[in-house]
PDB file as gemmi writes it, atoms N, CA and C in Angstrom:
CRYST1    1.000    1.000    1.000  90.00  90.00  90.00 P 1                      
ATOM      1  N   UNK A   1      -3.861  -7.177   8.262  1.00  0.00           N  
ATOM      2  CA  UNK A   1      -3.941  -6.607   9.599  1.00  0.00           C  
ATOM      3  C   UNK A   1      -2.902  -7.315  10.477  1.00  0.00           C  
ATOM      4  N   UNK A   2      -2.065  -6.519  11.096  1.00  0.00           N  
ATOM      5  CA  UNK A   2      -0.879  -7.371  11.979  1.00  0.00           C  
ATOM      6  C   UNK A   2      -1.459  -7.896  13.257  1.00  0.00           C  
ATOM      7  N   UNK A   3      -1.134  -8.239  13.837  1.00  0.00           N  
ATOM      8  CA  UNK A   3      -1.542  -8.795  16.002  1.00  0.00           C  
ATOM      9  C   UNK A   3      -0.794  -7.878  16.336  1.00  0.00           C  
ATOM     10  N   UNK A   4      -1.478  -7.781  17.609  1.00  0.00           N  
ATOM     11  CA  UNK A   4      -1.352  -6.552  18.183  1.00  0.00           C  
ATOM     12  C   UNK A   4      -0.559  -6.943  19.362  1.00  0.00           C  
ATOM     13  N   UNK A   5       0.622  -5.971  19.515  1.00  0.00           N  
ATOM     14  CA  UNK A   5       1.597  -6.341  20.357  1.00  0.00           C  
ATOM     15  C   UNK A   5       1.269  -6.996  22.336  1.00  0.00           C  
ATOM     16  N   UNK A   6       2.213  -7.123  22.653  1.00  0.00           N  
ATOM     17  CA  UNK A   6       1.885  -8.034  24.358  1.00  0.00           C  
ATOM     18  C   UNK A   6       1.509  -6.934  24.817  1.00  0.00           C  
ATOM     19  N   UNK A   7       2.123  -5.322  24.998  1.00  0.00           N  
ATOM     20  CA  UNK A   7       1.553  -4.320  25.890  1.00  0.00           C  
ATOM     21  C   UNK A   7      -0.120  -3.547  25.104  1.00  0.00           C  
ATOM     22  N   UNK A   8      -0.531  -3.991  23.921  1.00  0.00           N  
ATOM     23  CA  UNK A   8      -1.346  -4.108  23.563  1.00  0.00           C  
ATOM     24  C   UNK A   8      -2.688  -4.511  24.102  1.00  0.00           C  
ATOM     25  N   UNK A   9      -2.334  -6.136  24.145  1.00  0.00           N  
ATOM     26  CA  UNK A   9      -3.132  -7.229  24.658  1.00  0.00           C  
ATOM     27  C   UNK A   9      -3.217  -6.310  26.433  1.00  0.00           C  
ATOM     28  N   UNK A  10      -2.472  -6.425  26.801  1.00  0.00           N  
ATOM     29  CA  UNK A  10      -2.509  -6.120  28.094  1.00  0.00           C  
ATOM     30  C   UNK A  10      -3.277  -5.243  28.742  1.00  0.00           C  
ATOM     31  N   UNK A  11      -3.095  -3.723  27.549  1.00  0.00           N  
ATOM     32  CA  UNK A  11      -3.966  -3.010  27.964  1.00  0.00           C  
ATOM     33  C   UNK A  11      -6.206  -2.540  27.598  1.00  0.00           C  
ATOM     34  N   UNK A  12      -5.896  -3.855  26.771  1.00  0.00           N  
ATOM     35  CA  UNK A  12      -7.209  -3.874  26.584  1.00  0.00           C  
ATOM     36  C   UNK A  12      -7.794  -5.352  27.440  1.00  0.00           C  
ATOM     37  N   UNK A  13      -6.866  -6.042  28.613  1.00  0.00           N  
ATOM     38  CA  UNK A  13      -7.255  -7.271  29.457  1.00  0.00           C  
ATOM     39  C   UNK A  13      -7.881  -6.190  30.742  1.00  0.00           C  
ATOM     40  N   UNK A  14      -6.505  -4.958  30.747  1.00  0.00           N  
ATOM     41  CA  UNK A  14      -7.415  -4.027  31.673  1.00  0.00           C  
ATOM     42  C   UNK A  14      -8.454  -3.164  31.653  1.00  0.00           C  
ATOM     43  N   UNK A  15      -9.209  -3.645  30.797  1.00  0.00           N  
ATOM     44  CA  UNK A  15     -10.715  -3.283  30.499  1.00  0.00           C  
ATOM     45  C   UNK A  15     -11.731  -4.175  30.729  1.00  0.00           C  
ATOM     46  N   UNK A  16     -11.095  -5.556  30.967  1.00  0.00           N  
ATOM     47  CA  UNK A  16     -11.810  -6.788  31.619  1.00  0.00           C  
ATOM     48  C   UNK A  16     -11.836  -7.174  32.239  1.00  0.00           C  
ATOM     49  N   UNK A  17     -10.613  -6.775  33.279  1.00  0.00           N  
ATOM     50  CA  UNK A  17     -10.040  -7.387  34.652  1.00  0.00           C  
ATOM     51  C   UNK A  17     -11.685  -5.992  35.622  1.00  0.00           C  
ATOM     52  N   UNK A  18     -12.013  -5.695  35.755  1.00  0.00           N  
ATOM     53  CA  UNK A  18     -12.825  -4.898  36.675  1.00  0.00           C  
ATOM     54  C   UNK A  18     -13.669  -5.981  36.774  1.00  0.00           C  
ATOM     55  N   UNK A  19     -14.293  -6.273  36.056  1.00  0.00           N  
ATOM     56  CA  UNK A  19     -15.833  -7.670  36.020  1.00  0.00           C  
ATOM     57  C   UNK A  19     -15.292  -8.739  36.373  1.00  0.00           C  
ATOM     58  N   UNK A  20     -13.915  -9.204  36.233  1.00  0.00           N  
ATOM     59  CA  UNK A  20     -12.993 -10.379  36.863  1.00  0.00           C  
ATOM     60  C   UNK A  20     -13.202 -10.229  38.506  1.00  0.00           C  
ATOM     61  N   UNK A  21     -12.397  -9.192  38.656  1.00  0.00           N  
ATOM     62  CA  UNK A  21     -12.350  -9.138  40.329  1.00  0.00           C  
ATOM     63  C   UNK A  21     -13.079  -8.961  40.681  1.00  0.00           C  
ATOM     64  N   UNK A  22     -14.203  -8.262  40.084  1.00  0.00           N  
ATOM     65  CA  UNK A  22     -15.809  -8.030  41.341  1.00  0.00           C  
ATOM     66  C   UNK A  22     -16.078  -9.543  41.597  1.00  0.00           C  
ATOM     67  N   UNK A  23     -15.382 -10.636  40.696  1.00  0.00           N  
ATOM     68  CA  UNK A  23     -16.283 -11.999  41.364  1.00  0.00           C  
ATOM     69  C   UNK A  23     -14.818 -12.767  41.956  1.00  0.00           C  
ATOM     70  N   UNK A  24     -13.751 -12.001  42.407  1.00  0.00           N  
ATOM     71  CA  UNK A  24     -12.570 -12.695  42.975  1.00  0.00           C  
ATOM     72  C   UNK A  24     -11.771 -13.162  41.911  1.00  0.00           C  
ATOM     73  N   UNK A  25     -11.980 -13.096  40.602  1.00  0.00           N  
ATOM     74  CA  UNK A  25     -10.815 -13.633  39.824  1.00  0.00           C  
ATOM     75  C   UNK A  25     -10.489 -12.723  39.236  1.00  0.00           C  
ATOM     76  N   UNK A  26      -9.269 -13.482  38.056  1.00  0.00           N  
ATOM     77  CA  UNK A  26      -8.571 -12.136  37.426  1.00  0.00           C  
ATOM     78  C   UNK A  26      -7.900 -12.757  36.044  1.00  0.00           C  
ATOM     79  N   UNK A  27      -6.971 -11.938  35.377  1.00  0.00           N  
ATOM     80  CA  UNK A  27      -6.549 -12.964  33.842  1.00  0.00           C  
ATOM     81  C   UNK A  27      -5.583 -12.843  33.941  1.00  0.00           C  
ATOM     82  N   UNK A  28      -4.349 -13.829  33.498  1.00  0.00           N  
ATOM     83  CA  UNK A  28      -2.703 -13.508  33.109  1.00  0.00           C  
ATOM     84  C   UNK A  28      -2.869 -13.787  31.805  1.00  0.00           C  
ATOM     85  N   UNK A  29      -1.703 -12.699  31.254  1.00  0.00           N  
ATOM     86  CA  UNK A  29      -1.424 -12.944  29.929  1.00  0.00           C  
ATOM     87  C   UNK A  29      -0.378 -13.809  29.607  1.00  0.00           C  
ATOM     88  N   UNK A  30      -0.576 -14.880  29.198  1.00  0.00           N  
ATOM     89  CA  UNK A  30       0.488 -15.648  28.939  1.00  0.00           C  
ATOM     90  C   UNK A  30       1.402 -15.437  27.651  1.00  0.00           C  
ATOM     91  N   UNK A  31       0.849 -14.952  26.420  1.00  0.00           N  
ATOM     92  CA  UNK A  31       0.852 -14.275  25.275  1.00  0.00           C  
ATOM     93  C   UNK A  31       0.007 -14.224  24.190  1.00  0.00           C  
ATOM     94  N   UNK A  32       1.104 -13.451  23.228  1.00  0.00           N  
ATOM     95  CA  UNK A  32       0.468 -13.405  21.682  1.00  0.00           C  
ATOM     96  C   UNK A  32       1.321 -13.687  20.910  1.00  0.00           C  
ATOM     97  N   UNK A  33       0.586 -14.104  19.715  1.00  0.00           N  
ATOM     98  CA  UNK A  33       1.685 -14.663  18.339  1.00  0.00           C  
ATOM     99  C   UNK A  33       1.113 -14.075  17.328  1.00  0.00           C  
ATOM    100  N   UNK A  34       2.093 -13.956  16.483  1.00  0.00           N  
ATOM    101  CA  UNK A  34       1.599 -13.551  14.786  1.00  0.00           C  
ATOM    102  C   UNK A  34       0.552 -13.506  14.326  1.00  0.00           C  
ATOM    103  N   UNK A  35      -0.015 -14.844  14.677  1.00  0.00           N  
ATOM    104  CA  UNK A  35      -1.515 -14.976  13.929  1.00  0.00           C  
ATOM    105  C   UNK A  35      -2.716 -14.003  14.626  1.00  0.00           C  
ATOM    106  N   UNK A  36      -2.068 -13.229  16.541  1.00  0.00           N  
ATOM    107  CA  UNK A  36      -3.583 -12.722  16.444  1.00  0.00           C  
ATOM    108  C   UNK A  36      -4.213 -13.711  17.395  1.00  0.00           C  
ATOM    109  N   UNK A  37      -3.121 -14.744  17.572  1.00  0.00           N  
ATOM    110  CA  UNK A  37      -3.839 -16.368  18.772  1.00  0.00           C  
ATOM    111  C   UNK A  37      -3.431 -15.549  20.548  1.00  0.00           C  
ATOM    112  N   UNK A  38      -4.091 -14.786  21.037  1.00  0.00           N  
ATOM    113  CA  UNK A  38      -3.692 -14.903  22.609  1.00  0.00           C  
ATOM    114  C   UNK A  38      -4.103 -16.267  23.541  1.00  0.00           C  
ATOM    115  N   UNK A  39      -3.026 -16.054  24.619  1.00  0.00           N  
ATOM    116  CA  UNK A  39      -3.068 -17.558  25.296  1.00  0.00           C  
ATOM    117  C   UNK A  39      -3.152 -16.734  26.838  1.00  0.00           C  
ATOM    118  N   UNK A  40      -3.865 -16.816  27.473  1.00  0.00           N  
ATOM    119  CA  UNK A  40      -4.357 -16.456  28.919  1.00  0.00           C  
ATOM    120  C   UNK A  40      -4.171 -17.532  30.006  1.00  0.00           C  
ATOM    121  N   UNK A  41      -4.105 -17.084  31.528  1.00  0.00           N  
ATOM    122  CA  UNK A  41      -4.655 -17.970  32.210  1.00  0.00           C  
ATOM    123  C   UNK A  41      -5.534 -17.264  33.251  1.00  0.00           C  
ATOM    124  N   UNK A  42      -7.107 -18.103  33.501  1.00  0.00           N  
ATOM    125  CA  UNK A  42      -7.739 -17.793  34.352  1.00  0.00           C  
ATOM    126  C   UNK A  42      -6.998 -17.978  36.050  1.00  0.00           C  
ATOM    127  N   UNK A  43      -7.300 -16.818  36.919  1.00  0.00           N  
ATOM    128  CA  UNK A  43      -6.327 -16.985  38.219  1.00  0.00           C  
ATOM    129  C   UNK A  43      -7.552 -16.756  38.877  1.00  0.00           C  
ATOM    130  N   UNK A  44      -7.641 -17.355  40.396  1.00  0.00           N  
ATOM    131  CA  UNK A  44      -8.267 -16.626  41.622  1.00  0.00           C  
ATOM    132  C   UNK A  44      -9.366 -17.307  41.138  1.00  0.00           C  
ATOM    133  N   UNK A  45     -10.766 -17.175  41.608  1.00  0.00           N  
ATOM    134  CA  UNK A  45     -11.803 -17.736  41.646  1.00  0.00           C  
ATOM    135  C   UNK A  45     -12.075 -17.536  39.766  1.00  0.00           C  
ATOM    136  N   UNK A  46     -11.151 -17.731  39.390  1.00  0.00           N  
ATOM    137  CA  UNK A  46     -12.448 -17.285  37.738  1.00  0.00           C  
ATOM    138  C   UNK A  46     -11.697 -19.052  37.390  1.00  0.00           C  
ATOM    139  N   UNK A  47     -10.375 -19.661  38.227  1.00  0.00           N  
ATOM    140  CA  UNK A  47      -9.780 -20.705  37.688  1.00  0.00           C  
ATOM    141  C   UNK A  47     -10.731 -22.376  37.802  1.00  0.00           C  
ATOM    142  N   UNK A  48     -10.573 -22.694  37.462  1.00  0.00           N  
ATOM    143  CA  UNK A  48     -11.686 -23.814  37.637  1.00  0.00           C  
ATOM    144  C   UNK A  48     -13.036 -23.186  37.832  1.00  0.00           C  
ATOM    145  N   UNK A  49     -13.535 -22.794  37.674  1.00  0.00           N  
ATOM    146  CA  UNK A  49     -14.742 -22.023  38.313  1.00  0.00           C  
ATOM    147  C   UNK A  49     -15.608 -22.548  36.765  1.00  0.00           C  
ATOM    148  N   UNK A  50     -17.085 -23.277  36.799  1.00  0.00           N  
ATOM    149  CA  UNK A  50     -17.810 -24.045  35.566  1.00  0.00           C  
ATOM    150  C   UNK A  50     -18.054 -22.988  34.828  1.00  0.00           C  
ATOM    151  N   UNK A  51     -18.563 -21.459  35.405  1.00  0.00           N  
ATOM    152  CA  UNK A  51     -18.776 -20.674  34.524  1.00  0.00           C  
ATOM    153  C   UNK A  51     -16.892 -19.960  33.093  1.00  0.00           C  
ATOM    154  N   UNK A  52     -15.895 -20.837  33.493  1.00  0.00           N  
ATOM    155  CA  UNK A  52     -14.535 -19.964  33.214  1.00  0.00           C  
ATOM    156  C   UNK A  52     -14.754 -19.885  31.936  1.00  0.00           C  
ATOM    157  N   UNK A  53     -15.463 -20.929  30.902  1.00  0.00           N  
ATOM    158  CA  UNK A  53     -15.623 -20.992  29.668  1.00  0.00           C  
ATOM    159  C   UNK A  53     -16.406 -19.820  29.161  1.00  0.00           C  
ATOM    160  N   UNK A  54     -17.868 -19.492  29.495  1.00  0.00           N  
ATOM    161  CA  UNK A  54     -18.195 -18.336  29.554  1.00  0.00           C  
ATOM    162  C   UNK A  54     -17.475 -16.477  29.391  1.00  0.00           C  
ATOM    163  N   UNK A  55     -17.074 -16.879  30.956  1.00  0.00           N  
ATOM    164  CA  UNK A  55     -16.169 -15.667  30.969  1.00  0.00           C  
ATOM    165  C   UNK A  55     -14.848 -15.466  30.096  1.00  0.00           C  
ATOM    166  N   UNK A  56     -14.055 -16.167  29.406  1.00  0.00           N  
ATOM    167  CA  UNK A  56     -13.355 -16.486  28.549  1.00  0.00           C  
ATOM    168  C   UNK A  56     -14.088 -15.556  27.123  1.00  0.00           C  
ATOM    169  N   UNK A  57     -14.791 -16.041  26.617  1.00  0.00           N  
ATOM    170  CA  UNK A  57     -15.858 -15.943  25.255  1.00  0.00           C  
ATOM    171  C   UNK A  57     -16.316 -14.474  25.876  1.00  0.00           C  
ATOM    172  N   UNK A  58     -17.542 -14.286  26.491  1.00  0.00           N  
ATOM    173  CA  UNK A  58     -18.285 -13.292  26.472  1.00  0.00           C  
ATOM    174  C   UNK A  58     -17.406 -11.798  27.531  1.00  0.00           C  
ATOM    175  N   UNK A  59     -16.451 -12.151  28.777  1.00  0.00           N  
ATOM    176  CA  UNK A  59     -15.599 -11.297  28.838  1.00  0.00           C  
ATOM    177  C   UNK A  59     -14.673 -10.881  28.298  1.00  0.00           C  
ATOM    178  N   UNK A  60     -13.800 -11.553  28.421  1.00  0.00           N  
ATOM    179  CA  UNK A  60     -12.291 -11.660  27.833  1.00  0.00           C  
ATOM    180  C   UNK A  60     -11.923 -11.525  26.415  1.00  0.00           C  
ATOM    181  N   UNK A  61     -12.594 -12.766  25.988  1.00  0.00           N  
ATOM    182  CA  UNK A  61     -12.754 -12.531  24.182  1.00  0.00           C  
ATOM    183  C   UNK A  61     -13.171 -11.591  23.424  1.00  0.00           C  
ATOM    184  N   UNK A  62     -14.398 -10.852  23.969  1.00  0.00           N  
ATOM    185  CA  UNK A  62     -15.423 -10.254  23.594  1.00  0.00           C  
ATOM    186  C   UNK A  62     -14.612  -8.220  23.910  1.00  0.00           C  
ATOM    187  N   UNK A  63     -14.123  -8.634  25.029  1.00  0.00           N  
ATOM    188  CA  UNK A  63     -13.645  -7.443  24.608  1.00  0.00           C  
ATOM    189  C   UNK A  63     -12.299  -6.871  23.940  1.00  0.00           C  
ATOM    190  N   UNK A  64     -11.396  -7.995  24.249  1.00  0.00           N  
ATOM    191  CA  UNK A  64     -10.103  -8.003  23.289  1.00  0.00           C  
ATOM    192  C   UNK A  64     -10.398  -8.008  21.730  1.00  0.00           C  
ATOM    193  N   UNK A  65     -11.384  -8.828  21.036  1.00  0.00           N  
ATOM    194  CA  UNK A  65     -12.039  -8.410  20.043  1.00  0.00           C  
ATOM    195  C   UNK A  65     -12.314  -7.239  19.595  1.00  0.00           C  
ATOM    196  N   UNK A  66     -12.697  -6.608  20.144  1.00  0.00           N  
ATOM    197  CA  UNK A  66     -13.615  -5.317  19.983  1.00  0.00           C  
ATOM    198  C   UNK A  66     -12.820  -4.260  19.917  1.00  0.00           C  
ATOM    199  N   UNK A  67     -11.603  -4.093  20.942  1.00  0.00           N  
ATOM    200  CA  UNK A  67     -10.567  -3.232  21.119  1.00  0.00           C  
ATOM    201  C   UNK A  67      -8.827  -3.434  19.918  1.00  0.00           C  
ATOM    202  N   UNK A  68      -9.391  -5.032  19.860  1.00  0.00           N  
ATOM    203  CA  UNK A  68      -8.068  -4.948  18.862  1.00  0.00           C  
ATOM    204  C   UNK A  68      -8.046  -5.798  17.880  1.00  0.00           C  
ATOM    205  N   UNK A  69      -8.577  -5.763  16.832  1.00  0.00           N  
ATOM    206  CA  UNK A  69      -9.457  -6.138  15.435  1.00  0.00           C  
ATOM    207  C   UNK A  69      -8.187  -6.704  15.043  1.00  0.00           C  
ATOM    208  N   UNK A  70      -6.927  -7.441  15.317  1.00  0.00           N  
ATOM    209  CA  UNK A  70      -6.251  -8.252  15.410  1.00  0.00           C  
ATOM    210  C   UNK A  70      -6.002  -9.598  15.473  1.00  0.00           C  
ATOM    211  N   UNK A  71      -7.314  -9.567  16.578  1.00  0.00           N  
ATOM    212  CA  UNK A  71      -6.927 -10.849  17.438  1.00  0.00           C  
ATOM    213  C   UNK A  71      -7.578 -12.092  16.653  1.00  0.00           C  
ATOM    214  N   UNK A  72      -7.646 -13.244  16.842  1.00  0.00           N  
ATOM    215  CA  UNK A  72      -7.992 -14.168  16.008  1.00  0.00           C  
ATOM    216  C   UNK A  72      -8.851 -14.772  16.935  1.00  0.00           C  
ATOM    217  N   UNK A  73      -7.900 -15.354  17.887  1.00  0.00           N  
ATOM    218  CA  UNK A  73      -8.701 -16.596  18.903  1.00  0.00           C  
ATOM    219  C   UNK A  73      -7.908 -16.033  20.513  1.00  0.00           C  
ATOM    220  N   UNK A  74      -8.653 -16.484  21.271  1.00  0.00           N  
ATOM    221  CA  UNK A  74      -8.445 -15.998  22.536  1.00  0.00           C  
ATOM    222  C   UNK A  74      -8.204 -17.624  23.331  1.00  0.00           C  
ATOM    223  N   UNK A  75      -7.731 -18.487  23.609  1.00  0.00           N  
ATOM    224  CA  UNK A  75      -7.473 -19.192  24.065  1.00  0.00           C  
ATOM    225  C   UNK A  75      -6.983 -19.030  25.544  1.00  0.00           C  
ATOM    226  N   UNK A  76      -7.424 -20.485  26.779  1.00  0.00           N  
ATOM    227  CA  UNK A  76      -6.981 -20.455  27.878  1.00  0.00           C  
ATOM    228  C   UNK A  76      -6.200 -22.066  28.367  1.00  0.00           C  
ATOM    229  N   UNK A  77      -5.122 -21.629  28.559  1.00  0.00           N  
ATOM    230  CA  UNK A  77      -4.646 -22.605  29.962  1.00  0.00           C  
ATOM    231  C   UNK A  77      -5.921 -23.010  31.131  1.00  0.00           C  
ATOM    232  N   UNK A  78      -6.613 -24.042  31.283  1.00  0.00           N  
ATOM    233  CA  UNK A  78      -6.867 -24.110  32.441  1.00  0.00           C  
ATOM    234  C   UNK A  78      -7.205 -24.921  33.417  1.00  0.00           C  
TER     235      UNK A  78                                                      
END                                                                             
């Protein structure tokens, strides 16, 4: 199974960014590599914020997963 390209990633972050901003934050894509590893950064209230680990895993991860059976690990800058 290959990784799924940056406009890829991108358009399945905008399937996660709605539940981001209802609480003031939002995601940058920083990228993707071969393996399927995306690298994000939490922005706006989701950045430091105790719950970011959470939202990482059960938003972010959870739906880039789901949409692109690619991905490996979802990793954040933060």
């Amino acid at each position: 199974m290959s990784a799924p390209t940056r406009e890829q990633v991108e358009a399945a972050l905008d399937q996660a960014r709605p539940e981001l901003v209802k609480h003031g934050g939002n995601v940058e894509l920083l990228g993707v590599n071969d393996q399927g590893v995306v690298l994000v950064r939490l922005v706006g209230a989701c950045s430091g914020c105790k719950h970011a680990n959470a939202t990482l895993s059960n938003i972010i991860g959870k739906t880039l997963k789901e949409l692109l059976p690619g991905i490996s690990r979802v990793d954040a800058l933060m």
